[in-house]
C-alpha positions in Angstrom: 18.2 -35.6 -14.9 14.1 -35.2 -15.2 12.5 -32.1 -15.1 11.2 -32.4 -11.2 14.8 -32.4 -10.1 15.7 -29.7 -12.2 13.5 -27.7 -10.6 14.2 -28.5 -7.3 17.7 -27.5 -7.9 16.4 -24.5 -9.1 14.4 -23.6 -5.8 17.5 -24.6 -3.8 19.6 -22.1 -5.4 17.3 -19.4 -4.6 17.6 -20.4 -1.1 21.6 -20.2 -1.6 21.3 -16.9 -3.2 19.3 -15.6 0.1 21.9 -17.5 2.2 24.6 -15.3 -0.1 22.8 -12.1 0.4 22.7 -12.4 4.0 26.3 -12.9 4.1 26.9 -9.9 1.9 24.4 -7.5 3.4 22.6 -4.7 1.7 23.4 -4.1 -1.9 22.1 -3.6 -5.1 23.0 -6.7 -7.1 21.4 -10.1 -5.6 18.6 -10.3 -2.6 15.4 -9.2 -1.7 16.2 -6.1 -2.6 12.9 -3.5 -1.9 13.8 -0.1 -0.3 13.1 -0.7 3.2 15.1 -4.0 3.3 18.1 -2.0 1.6 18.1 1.0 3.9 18.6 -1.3 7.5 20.8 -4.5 8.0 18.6 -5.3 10.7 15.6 -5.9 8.0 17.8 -7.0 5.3 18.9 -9.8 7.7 16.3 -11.0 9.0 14.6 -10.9 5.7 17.1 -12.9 3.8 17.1 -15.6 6.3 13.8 -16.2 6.6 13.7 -16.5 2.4 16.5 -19.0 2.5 14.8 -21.1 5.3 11.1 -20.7 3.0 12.6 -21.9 -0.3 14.7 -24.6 1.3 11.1 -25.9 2.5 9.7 -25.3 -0.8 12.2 -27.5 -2.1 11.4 -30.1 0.0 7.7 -29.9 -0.4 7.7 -29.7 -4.1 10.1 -32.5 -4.7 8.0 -34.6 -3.1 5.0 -33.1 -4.7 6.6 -34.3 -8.2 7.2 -37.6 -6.9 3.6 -37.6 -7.5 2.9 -35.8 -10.2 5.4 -36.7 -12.7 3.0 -34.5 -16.1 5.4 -31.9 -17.4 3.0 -29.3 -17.5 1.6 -30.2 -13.8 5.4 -30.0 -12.8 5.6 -26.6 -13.8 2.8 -25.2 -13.2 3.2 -26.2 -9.2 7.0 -25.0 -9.6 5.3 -21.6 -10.7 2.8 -21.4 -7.9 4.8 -22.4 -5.2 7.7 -19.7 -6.3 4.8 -17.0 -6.3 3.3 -18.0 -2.9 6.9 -18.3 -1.1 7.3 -14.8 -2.7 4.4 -13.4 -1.7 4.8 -14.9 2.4 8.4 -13.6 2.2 6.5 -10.7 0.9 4.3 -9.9 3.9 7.0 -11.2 6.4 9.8 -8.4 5.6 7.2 -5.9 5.7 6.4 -6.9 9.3 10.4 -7.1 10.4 10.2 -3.6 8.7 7.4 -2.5 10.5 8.6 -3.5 14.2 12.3 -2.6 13.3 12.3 0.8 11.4 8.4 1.8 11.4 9.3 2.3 7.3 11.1 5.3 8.7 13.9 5.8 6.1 17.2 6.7 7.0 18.9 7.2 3.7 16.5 7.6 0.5 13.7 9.7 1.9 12.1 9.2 -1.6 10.3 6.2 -0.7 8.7 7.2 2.4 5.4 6.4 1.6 3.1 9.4 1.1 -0.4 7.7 0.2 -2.3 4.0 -0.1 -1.9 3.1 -3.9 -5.0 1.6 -5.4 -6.0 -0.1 -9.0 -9.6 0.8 -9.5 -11.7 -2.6 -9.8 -8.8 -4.6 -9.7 -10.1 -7.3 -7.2 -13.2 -7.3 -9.0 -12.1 -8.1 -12.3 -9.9 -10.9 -10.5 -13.2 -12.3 -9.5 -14.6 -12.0 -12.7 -11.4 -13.7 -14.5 -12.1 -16.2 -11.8 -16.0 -17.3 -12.5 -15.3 -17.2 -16.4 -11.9 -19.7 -15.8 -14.1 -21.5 -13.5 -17.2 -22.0 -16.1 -14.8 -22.8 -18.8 -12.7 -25.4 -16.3 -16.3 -26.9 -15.6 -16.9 -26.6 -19.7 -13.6 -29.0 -20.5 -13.4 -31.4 -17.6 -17.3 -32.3 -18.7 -16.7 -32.6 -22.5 -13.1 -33.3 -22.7 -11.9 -36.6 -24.0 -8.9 -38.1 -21.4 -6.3 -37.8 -23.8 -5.9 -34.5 -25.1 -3.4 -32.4 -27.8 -1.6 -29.6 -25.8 1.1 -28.6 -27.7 0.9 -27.8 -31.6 3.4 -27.1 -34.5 3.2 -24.0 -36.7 0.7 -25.5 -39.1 -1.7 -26.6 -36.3 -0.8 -29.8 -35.8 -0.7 -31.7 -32.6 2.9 -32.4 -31.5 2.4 -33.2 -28.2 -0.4 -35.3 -26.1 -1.7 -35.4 -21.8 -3.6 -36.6 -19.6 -6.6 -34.4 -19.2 -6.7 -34.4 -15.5 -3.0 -33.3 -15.6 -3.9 -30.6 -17.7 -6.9 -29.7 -15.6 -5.2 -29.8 -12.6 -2.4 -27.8 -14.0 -4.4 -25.2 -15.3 -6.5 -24.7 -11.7 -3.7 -24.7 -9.9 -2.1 -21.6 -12.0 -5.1 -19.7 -12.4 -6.1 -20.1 -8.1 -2.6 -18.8 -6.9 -3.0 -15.7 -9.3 -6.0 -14.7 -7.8 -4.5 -15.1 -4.2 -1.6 -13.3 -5.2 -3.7 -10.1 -7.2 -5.6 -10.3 -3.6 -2.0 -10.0 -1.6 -0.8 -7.5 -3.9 -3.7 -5.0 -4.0 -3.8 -5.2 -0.3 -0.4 -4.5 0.1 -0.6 -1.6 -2.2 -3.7 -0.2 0.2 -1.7 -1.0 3.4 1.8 -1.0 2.8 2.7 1.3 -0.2 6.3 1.9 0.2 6.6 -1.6 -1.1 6.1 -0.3 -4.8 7.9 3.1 -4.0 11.5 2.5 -4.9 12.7 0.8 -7.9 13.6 2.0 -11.6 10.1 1.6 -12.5 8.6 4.1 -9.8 11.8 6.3 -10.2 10.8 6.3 -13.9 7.0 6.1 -14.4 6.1 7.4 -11.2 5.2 5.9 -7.3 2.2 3.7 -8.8 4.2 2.0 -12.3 5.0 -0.6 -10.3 1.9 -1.3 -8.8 -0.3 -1.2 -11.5 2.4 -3.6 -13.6 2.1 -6.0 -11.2 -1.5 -6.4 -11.5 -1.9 -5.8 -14.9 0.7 -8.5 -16.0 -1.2 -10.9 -13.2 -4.6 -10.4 -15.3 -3.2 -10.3 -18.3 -2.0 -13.8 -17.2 -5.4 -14.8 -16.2 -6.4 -13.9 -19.8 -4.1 -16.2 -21.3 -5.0 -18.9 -19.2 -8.6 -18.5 -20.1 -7.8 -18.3 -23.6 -5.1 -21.2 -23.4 -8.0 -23.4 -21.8 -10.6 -22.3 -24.6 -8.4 -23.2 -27.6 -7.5 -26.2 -26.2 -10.9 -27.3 -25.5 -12.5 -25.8 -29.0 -9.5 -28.1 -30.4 -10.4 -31.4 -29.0 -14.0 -31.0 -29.2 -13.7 -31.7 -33.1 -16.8 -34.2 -32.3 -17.9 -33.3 -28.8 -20.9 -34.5 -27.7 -23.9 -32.6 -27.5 -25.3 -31.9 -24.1 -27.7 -29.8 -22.4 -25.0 -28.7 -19.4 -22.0 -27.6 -21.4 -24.0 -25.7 -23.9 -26.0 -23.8 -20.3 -22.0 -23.2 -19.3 -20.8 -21.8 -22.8 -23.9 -19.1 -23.1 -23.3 -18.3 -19.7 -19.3 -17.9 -20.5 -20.0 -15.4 -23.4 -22.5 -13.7 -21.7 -19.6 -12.8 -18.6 -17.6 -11.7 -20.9 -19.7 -9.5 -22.9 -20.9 -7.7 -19.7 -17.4 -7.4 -17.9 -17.0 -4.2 -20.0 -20.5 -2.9 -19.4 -20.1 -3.5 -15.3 -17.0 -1.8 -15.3 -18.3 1.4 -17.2 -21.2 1.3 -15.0 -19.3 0.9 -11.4 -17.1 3.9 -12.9 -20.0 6.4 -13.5 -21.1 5.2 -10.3 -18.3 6.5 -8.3 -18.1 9.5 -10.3 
């Protein structure tokens, strides 16, 4: 069995677990399980069908998607996407069933009525910025890139695996675009709809906005590695690039972004202060 299938079978299940948890009803084990989805079976049903029906379609759509694209690392990076995105649809679905059901009025835990918008200080900003710097750096490798590249290396440095470098390219867009859509979905759920990240071990823990800012820092810490993934991979098979007037304009420009992202941030800061 190939990896595509594999992965298809994987998105089914999901969809069998939200078929399972809609059978079983509120609980604490399997489902979509966020505070105002546990407190109602109303919300907690419509919810979990809805998320069965969504993956199922996923599915669909990605197995034929992989019919297409049969790269390994394409395959996986559109597995990853389209999990996030269904997620994040689910996401703003429940909170409108929750909205028009129970107004987010809790019945049972009253800790996670939500008391104020949460917020992450520049967060869509340096989303953005993550964005232009992958972009430059994307624009860097597909223009000085040979169309066979090393992507994979043992613990000496050596190669150990080869692909296409469209693949690659592709794969690494793909990735880095449905981040920055779902940072964007996340921070405006957080300013909208807080009660999303009130409930939960982590906000019972490390207080109402733990789980918030995770969420966002682990997203751009993603976008990091991505940008850094690209860059070493690129500096690797550029052992005898050509030399050009464009990507050497791109890679000033690079450095220079990233040697003022600190600098803007300090500045916007004082700013509001």
């Amino acid at each position: 069995m190939d990896l595509g299938a594999i992965l298809t079978i994987t998105i089914l299940i999901v969809a069998l677990i939200f078929l399972l948890a809609r059978l079983i009803g509120p609980n604490l084990f399997i489902g979509f399980r966020i505070g105002y989805t546990v407190i109602d079976k109303r919300v907690w049903k419509k919810t979990h069908e809805l998320g069965a029906a969504i993956f199922l379609i996923s599915s669909i759509i990605y197995y034929v998607i992989t019919v297409f694209f049969r790269d390994t690392l394409a395959m996986i990076a559109i597995f990853i996407s389209m999990m996030l995105l269904s997620t994040i649809i689910l996401l703003y679905k429940s909170i409108e069933y929750a909205e028009k059901i129970t107004g987010f009025e809790p019945t049972l835990v009253k800790e996670i009525k939500p008391l104020e918008p949460l917020k992450a200080e520049h967060a869509d900003l340096v989303s953005y910025v993550l964005l232009i710097i992958f972009l430059i750096a994307f624009t860097y490798s597909t223009l000085t890139l040979p169309e066979t590249i090393a992507i994979r290396f043992d613990l000496s440095g050596n190669p150990v695996a080869w692909q296409d470098k469209t693949s690659f390219l592709i794969s690494m867009l793909t990735l880095t675009l449905t981040i920055t859509i779902v940072i964007k979905a996340v921070t405006h759920i957080g300013a909208k709809h807080p009660i999303v990240f009130y409930s939960g071990l982590i906000a019972r823990k490390w207080g109402k906005r733990a789980l918030f800012l995770f969420t966002i820092y682990s997203l751009q810490a993603s976008e990091i590695i991505i940008i850094l993934s690209l860059l070493a991979i690129t500096i690797y098979n550029l052992q005898k690039p050509e030399t050009t007037i464009m990507p050497t304009i791109l890679l000033v420009i690079s450095l220079t972004i990233i040697f003022l992202i600190p600098i803007l941030l300090i500045h916007l800061k004082r700013k509001k202060t």
